[in-house]
FISE-602279 format. One record per residue (C-alpha): residue in one letter; y, z, x; chain. Coordinates in steps of 0.2 Angstrom, whole numbers, plus 5000, padded with zeros to 4 digits. Layout:
N
+---+------+------+------+---+
: r :    Y :    Z :    X : c :
+---+------+------+------+---+
: A :    Y :    Z :    X : A :
...
+---+------+------+------+---+
END
This chain:
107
+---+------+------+------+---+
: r :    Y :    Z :    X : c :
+---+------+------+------+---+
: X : 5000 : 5000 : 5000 : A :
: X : 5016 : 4997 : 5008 : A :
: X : 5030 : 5009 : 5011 : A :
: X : 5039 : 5013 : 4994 : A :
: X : 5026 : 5005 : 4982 : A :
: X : 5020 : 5015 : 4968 : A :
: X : 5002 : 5017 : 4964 : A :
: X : 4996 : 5011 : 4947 : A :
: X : 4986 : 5017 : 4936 : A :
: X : 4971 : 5010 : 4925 : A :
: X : 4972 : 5013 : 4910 : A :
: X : 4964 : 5029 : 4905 : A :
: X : 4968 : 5038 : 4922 : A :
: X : 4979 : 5052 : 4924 : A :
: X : 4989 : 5056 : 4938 : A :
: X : 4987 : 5074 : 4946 : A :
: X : 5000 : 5081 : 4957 : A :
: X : 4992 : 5088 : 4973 : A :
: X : 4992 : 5106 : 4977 : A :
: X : 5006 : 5115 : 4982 : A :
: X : 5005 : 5114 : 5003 : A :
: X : 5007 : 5129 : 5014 : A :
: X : 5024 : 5124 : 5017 : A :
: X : 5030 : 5124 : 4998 : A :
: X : 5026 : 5141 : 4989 : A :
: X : 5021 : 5140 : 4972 : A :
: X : 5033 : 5152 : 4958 : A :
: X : 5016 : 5161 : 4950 : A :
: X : 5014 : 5174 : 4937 : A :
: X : 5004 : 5190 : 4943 : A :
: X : 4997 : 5196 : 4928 : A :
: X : 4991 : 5215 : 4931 : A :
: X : 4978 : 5223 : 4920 : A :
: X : 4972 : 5243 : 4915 : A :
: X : 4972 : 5252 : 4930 : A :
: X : 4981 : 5238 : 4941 : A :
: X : 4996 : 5240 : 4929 : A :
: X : 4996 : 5258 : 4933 : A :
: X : 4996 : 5260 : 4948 : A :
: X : 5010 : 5246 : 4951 : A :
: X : 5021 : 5251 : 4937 : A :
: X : 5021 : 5233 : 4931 : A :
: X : 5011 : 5223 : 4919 : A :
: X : 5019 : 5205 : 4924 : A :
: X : 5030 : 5199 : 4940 : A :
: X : 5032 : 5181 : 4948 : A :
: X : 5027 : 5180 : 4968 : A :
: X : 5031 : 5164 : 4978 : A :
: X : 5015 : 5159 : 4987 : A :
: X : 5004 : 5144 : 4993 : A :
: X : 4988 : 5152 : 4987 : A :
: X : 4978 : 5164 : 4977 : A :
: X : 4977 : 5176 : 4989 : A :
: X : 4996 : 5175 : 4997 : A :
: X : 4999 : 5181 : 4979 : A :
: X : 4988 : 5197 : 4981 : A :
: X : 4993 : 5200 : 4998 : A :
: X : 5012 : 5198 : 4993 : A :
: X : 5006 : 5213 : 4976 : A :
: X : 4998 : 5224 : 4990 : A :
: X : 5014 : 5226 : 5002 : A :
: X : 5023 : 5228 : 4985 : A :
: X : 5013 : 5240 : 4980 : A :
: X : 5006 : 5252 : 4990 : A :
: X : 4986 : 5260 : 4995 : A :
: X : 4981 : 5264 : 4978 : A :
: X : 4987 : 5250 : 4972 : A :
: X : 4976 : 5239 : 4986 : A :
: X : 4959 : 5249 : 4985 : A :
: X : 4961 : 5246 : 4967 : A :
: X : 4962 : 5228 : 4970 : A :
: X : 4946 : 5229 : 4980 : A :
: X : 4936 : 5230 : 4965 : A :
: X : 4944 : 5218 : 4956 : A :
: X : 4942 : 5201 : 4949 : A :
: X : 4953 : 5188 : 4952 : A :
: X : 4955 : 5172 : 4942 : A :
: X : 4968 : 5158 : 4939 : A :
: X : 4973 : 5154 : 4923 : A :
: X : 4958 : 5162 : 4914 : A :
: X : 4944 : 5156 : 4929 : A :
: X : 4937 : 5164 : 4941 : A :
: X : 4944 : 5160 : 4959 : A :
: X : 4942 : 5160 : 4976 : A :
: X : 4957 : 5169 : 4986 : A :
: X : 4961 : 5152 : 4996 : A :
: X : 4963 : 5143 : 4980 : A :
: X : 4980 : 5132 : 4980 : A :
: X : 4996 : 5136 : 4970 : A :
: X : 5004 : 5124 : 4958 : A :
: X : 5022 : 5131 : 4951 : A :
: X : 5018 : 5143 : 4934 : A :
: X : 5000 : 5144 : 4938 : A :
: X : 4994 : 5163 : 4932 : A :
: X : 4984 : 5175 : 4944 : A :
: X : 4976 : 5191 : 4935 : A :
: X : 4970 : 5203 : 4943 : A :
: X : 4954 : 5212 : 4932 : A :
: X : 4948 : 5230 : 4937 : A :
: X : 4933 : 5236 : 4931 : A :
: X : 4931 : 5243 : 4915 : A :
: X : 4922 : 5261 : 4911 : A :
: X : 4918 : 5270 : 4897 : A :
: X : 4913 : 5262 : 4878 : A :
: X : 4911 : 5267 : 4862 : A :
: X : 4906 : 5284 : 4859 : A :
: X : 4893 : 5287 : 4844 : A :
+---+------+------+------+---+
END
């Protein structure tokens, strides 16, 4: 393709835009849950990072020790899927971090 051309597409395709690069932070929504919430005193922030686990490191430095260990028995997911921490950022994705649940319904 020469310079400045633009790629076509058949139809039916769909253009995706490529991942956010390490150079270009994503604006994402870190959605805390339960204890998480607690111990950062926040249910909801935005953190400008490259990937899933910039986002939670970027929450840890905010947030302190108790926050962090709680973090280490967490699940992480993007925007309702389960992710892996080196997962790129496009802007307004949403990382929620899930602690484990006790307790049920008493009889």
């Amino acid at each position: 393709m020469r310079a400045g051309a633009k790629a076509s597409l058949l139809p039916g395709e769909i253009a995706e835009m490529p991942p956010t690069s390490a150079h270009r932070p994503a604006s994402a929504v870190l959605l805390l849950f339960a204890s998480a919430r607690e111990a950062a005193g926040v249910a909801k922030e935005t953190v400008a990072a490259a990937t899933v686990g910039e986002v939670i490191e970027e929450a840890r430095v905010r947030h302190g020790i108790r926050f962090s260990e709680i973090v280490d028995r967490s699940r992480i997911w993007l925007n309702g899927e389960p992710v892996e921490s080196d997962h790129p950022l496009r802007d307004g994705d949403e990382v929620a971090v899930l602690p484990p649940v006790s307790g049920g319904a008493g009889k």
